[in-house]
C-alpha positions, -999 to 999 in steps of 0.1 A, spaced: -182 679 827 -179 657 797 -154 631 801 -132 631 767 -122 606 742 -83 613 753 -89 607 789 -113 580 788 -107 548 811 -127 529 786 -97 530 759 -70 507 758 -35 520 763 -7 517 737 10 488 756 -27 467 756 -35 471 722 1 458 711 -8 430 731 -37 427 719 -25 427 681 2 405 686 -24 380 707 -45 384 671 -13 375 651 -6 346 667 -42 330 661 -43 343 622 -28 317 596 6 333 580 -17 332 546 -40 358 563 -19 378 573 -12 415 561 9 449 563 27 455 589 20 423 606 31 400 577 62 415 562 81 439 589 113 418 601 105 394 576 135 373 561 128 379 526 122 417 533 152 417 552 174 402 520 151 419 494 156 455 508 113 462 501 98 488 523 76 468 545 45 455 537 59 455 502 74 421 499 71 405 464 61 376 463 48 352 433 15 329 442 33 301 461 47 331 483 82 323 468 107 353 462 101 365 427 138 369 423 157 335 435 179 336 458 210 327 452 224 326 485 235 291 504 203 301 529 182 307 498 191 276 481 183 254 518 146 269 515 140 260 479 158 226 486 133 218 518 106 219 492 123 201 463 146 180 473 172 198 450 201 217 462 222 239 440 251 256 458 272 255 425 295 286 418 293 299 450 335 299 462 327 276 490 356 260 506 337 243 523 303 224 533 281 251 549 275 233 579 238 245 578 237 219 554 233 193 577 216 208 603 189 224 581 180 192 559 196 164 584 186 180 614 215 178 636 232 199 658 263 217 655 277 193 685 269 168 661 289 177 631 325 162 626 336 195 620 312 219 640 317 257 629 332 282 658 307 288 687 286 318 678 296 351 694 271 361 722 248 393 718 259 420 732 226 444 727 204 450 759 170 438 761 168 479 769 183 490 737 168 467 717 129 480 735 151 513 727 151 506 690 118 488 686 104 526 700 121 548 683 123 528 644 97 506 639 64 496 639 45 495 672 28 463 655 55 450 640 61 414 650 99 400 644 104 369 631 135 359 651 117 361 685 93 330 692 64 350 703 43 328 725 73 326 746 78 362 754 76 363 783 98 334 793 124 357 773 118 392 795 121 368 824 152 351 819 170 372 790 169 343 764 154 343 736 145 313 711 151 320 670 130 304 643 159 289 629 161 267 662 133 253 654 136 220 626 113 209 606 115 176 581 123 187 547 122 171 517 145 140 513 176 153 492 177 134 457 198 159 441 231 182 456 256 202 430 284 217 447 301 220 415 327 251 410 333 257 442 368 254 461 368 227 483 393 206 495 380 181 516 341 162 519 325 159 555 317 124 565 277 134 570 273 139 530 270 96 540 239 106 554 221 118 525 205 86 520 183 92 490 209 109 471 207 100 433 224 130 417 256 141 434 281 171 412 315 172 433 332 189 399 355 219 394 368 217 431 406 213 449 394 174 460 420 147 462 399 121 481 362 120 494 352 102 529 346 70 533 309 76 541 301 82 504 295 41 504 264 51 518 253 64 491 232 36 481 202 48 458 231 76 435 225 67 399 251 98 387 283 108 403 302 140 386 338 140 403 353 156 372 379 184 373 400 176 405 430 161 420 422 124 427 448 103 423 425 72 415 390 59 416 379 68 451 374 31 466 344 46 484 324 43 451 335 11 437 301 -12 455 280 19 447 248 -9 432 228 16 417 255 46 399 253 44 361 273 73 355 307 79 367 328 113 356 364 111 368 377 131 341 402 159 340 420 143 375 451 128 381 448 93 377 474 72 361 464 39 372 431 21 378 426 0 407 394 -18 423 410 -30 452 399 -29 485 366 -12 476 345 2 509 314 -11 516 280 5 533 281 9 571 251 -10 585 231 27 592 239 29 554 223 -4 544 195 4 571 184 33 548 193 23 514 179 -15 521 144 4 537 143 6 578 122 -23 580 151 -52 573 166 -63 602 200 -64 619 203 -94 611 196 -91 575 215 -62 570 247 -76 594 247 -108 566 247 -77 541 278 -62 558 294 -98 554 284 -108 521 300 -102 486 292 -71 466 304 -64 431 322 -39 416 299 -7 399 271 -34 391 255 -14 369 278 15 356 268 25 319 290 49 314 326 59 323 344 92 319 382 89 323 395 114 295 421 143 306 442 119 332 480 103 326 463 70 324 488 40 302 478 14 286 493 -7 318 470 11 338 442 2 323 446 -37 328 427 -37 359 392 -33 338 400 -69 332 395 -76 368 362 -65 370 328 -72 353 312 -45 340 286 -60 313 266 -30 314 294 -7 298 277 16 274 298 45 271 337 38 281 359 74 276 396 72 275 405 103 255 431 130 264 453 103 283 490 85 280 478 52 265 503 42 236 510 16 212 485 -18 195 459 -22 228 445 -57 229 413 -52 238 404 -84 253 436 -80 283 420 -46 285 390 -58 295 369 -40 264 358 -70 244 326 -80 229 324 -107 254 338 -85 287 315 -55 276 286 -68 251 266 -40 257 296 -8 248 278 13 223 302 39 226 346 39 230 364 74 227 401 70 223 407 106 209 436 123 217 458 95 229 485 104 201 505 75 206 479 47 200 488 24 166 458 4 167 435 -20 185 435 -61 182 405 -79 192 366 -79 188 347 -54 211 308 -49 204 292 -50 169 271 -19 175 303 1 193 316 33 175 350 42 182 359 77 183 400 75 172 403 113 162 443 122 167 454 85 170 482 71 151 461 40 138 478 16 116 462 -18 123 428 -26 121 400 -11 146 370 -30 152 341 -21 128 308 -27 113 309 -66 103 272 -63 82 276 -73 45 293 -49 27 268 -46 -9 236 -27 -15 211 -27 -39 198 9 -50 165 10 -68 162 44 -89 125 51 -90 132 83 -109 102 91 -134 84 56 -119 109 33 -141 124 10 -113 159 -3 -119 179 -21 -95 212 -21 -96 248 -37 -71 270 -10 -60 304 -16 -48 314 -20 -5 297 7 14 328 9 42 359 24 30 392 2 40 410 30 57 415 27 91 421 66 92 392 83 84 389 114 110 351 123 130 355 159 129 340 180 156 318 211 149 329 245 139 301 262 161 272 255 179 245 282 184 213 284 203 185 290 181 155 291 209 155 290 244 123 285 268 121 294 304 123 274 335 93 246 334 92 236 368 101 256 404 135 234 403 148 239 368 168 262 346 156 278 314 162 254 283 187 264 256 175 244 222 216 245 203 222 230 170 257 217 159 275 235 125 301 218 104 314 236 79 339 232 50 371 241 53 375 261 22 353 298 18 320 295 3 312 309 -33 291 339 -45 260 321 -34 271 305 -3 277 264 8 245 243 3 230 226 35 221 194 47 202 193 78 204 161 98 179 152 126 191 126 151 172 94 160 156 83 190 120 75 185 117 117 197 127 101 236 160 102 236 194 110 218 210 139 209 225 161 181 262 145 187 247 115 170 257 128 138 270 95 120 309 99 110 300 101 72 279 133 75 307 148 98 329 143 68 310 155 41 316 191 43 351 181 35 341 166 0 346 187 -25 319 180 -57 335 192 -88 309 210 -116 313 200 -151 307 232 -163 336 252 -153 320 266 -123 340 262 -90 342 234 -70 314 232 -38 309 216 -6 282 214 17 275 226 51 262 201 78 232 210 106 230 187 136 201 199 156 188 190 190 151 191 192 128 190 230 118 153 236 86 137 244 65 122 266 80 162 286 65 176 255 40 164 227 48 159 187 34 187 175 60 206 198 83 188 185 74 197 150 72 229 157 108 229 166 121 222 125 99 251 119 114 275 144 151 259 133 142 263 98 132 299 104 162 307 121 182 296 94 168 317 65 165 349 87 195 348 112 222 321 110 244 341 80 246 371 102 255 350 135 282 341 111 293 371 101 294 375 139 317 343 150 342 357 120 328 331 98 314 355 72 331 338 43 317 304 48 281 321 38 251 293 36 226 290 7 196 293 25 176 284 -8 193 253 -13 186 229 13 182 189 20 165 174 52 178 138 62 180 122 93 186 88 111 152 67 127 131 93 140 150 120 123 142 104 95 106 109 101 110 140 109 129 149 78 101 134 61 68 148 78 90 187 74 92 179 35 66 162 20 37 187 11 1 186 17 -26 197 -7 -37 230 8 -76 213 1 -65 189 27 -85 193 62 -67 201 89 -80 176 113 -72 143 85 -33 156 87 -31 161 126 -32 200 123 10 198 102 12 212 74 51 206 69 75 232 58 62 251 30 98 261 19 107 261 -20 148 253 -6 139 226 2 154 205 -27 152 172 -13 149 146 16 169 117 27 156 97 53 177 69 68 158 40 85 130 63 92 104 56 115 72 66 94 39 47 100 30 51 137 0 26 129 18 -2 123 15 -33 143 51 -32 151 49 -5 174 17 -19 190 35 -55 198 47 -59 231 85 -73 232 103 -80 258 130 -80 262 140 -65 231 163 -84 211 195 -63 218 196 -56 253 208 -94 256 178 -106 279 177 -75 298 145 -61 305 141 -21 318 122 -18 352 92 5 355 114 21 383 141 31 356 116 47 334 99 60 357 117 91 359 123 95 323 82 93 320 72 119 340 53 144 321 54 166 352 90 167 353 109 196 333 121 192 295 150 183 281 161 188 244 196 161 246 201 125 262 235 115 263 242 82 246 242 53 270 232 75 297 199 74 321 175 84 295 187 58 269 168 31 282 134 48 269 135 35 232 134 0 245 111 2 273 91 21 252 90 -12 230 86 -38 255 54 -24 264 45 -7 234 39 23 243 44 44 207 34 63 197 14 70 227 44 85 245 41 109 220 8 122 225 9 118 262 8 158 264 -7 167 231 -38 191 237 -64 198 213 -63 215 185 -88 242 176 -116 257 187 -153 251 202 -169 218 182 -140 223 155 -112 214 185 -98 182 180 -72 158 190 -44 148 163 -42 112 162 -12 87 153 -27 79 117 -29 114 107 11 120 114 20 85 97 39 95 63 21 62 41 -15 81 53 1 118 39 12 102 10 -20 86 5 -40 116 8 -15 140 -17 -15 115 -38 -55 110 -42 -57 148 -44 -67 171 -75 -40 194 -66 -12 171 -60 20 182 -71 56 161 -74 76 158 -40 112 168 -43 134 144 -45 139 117 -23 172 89 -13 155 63 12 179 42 31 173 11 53 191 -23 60 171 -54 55 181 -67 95 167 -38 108 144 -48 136 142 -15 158 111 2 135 86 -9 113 89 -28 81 95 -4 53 75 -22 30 45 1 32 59 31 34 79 27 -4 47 15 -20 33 46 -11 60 67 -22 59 46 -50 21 54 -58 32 92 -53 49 116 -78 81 122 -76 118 113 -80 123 83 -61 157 63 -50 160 35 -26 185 19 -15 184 -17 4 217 -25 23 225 -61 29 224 -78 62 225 -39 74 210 -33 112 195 0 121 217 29 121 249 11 105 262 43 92 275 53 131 300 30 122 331 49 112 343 30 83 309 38 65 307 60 35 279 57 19 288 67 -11 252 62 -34 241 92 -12 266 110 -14 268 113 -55 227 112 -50 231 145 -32 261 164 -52 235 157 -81 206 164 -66 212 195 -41 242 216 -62 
């Protein structure tokens, strides 16, 4: 009788070939792995709710839809070094914080969460369930397989989660927006901390163990209820940016700052110094925020009394120094304040705004400083701009030069307001660059008059900011422009009164991203204007203040300059695009005219390629590789604004001490083209004297639009100008130049500054 297949001895029963399977499973690499075998019990199916075997996954095995979740954020920070547990209503620390990134045990937390409860399922009822609703081959990822066995035995069983593994070091933690009221003493223990966001909680003191911090370069404490500067922060030697706003301070005090413990300086000072080293460390003298650049106190009760104890310390490195929003009244003498030119030489950057009761300042703080007095009381004298006050203006109009003096550039009142803008508006956003990064909102600032536009709308200048294209931002906006929508030019010929509209854009910065992606940010911008920005008007209830769309100037300040520039001056459409570095500029009939201040324009020059270092106004400073390090990173995501005196600000000189424009720039450029007509744009073929050159030798050149070129003859941050105006010179076109005496780069950031040659220039030019 034939033996059948059901009853044969030779096939394996249901209970061998399970074991078998799982046996397989444990010698296949996870990547290998499929069905059943890979996905059932799976975490991420778990939280994604997938049928099984039907995880999604992108091609690093990642969850195509993050997770938002404190565990989800722990993974992605194991592999970054990034952890974003903003906006979550925490009240507190997750502990799995520290245990999944420090590696500790909840016996070793200072506050340990409750003992977990014990399971109360049967090894019989859980054999029950694995029988009756899943997959005979399904492996769960809770159960540490290879010790099975161990588990049927004894009844224990051993989760994944048990089992730590060295993450990535933690450089980066927001905790922002959550609700908590106190800070766990192991956030000390986050040695290689650099970014740290505390904001937008109930804090009103952090532990001690923040004084480990050693390597934090950015500490965002804004938005809670400390009653001072925590002390724990005060020896901090490498935090450049402190936020303290919106608290409720009311006096500053750097006494009895706390120090490192030594298992601080062991891993901030690198594990190979020695106790002795590091217990002479302990002993020895630190000072107070060493290198802080830039300070955020606005939105406290801090008085003018209160702020004496800046005095006491020495913070030479002072870039950017906010006060606004606080109780400080009457005539502030900046040198017992502690915010002179000799006590902070390097302040670029002092916001007194909203401090209603302040009547003026006495005393000299930093030459290049703006001060930002909007809703101050000022009656004596602030510090300002101390350049020579003429200029000579050369009107090149029809090629017949003329030279002539006009009267002080700076106005004598003290009072002049910086107004703010009336909307800003995204006008192109990109996605998330790298695994760690949000998507990238491009925004541009809008200042409008304050009166309603006529029939065909407010004429508009737009203004790029400076930077060399590394740094800066679109609040850079010099006080003069912020004013000029409120100047009302008055027509001759009974028509009505107009003003202008201002555009402050920000633009994506290089060495993240190359030129010509740069360039092709004034197109999009420029697009965005003519098709969309009137209706996003009518949309903010701003329909009345309607822009002209075909009347239109392009200015801008250093590299905004150049940009203005390279967007407005036309090439001959004979012109190759290889010789013009494959940009065309804006071929735009509103375009009525360009005013470059102290452009950057020749990126050939031999300024660029001379090494100088230091540079003449970091007062013998020198920027480390280390610092730039970060901000050079092609790899690292884009960013489209650098706050002033913050991180990124040290670029522009670096950049010169090792001269490295414009290569910074081109870093990322690709080719252009196609097959053997692909080719790489090159420095001379984006330099404005080489464009000019070429229109002007052209059969088809036509006139440029009119042009009002600004510079002062101290400048020493870009190239001389000298051989940029002989080529606009040799070109066609309305030409006006105007040289300001013993006038440094950017001088119009200085409040007091009018510039009032432009501004006739442009109601004659533009309306």
């Amino acid at each position: 009788m034939p033996v059948s297949a059901q009853n044969s001895p030779a096939r394996p029963s249901i209970r061998e070939t399970i074991a078998a399977r799982r046996a397989e499973l444990r010698n296949t690499p996870k990547s290998q792995r499929t069905g059943d075998l890979q996905t059932y019990g799976s975490p991420a199916g778990k939280r994604a709710g997938t049928p099984r075997g039907f995880v999604h996954l992108d091609g690093s095995g990642a969850d195509l839809l993050e997770d938002k979740t404190v565990e989800g954020q722990l993974k992605k920070a194991a592999k970054s070094g990034k952890l974003d547990i903003a906006s979550l209503e925490l009240e507190r620390i997750p502990p799995k914080v520290y245990i999944s990134l420090l590696g500790l045990s909840t016996t070793d937390l200072s506050n340990p969460p409750p003992p977990p409860s014990p399971p109360r399922e049967s090894l019989a009822a859980s054999r029950s369930r694995t029988a009756i609703g899943t997959s005979p081959f399904a492996v769960d990822d809770e159960i540490d397989v290879d010790n099975s066995q161990q588990g049927l035995a004894f009844r224990t069983w051993r989760k994944e989660e048990d089992i730590w593994s060295e993450p990535e070091e933690l450089t980066t933690l927001r905790i922002g927006n959550n609700k908590l009221v106190e800070i766990d003493r192991e956030i000390g223990m986050f040695g290689g901390l650099k970014i740290l966001d505390l904001s937008k909680n109930l804090l009103k003191g952090v532990p001690d163990a923040l004084s480990d911090l050693l390597r934090l370069s950015s500490l965002d404490l804004s938005h809670n209820s400390l009653p001072s500067i925590p002390r724990s922060v005060l020896l901090l030697p490498q935090l450049q940016v402190l936020d303290i706003s919106h608290n409720s301070i009311t006096t500053l005090s750097f006494d009895s700052p706390i120090g490192p413990s030594e298992e601080g300086l062991r891993y901030g000072s690198g594990f190979f110094t020695t106790a002795i080293q590091r217990q002479t460390a302990l002993k020895s003298e630190r000072p107070i925020l060493p290198v802080l650049r830039h300070l955020s106190l606005g939105s406290n009760t801090i008085t003018q009394e209160g702020l004496k104890a800046l005095a006491s310390v020495n913070l030479k490195h002072m870039r950017v120094l906010n006060i606004e929003n606080n109780n400080v009244s009457g005539v502030l003498d900046v040198q017992s304040l502690g915010i002179s030119e000799k006590a902070m030489p390097e302040l670029s950057h002092l916001v007194l705004s909203g401090n209603i009761n302040i009547r003026g300042l006495i005393g000299t703080i930093a030459s290049a400083a703006k001060v930002d007095t909007i809703g101050c009381n000022l009656r004596q004298a602030t510090p300002s701009f101390n350049h020579e006050d003429t200029s000579t203006v050369e009107d090149n109009q029809d090629k017949a030069s003329s030279a002539v003096e006009t009267g002080p550039a700076a106005n004598d009142e003290h009072t002049l307001p910086i107004p703010e803008p009336d909307l800003t508006i995204v006008y192109r956003t990109f996605p998330a660059a790298t695994f760690d990064s949000e998507p990238l909102a491009v925004d541009f600032d809008l200042y409008l008059p304050s009166t309603p536009a006529g029939p065909s709308g407010h004429p508009l200048v737009i203004w790029f900011h400076g930077g060399g294209l590394l740094q800066g931002n679109k609040e850079n906006l010099p006080p003069h422009f912020r004013r000029l929508p409120s100047h009302a030019y008055t027509r001759g010929d009974g028509r009505p009164d107009e003003s202008v509209a201002i555009i402050s854009p920000n633009y994506r910065l290089a060495p993240q991203v190359s030129i010509l992606d740069i360039l092709s940010e004034v197109t999009v911008l420029f697009d965005y204007i003519q098709t969309r920005l009137n209706d996003r008007l009518v949309k903010d209830g701003k329909g009345d203040h309607k822009i002209d769309v075909s009347r239109i100037c392009l200015s801008g300040g250093s590299a905004g300059g150049y940009l203005a520039l390279i967007a407005g001056l036309r090439v001959p459409d004979e012109v190759g695009d290889e010789e013009i570095g494959a940009y065309r500029g804006l071929k735009n009939e509103a375009i009525k005219c360009l005013a470059p201040f102290y452009p950057i324009t020749d990126l050939t020059d031999k300024f660029w390629a001379t090494e100088t270092n230091p540079v003449p106004w970091m007062n013998g400073n020198s920027i480390s590789h280390a610092q730039a390090k970060p901000h050079i990173d092609t790899k690292a995501a884009p960013v489209c604004s650098a706050v002033s005196g913050g991180p990124r600000s040290i670029l522009y000189p670096y950049m010169l001490q090792h001269s490295l424009f414009p290569s910074l720039l081109f870093l990322t450029q690709r080719s252009v083209g196609q097959g053997l007509d692909a080719f790489r744009p090159s420095p001379l073929s984006l330099s404005i004297p080489h464009r000019l050159e070429i229109a002007s030798k052209s059969s088809k050149a036509k006139y440029h639009v009119p042009i009002f070129f600004v510079y002062g003859t101290i400048d020493d941050k870009v190239q001389p100008m000298e051989k940029t105006i002989e080529a606009l010179g040799r070109a066609s076109g309305d030409l006006v130049i105007e040289r300001v005496e013993g006038a440094d780069h950017a001088f119009d950031e200085d409040p007091k500054v009018e510039c009032q040659a432009f501004q006739e220039w442009l109601g004659k030019t533009l309306l």
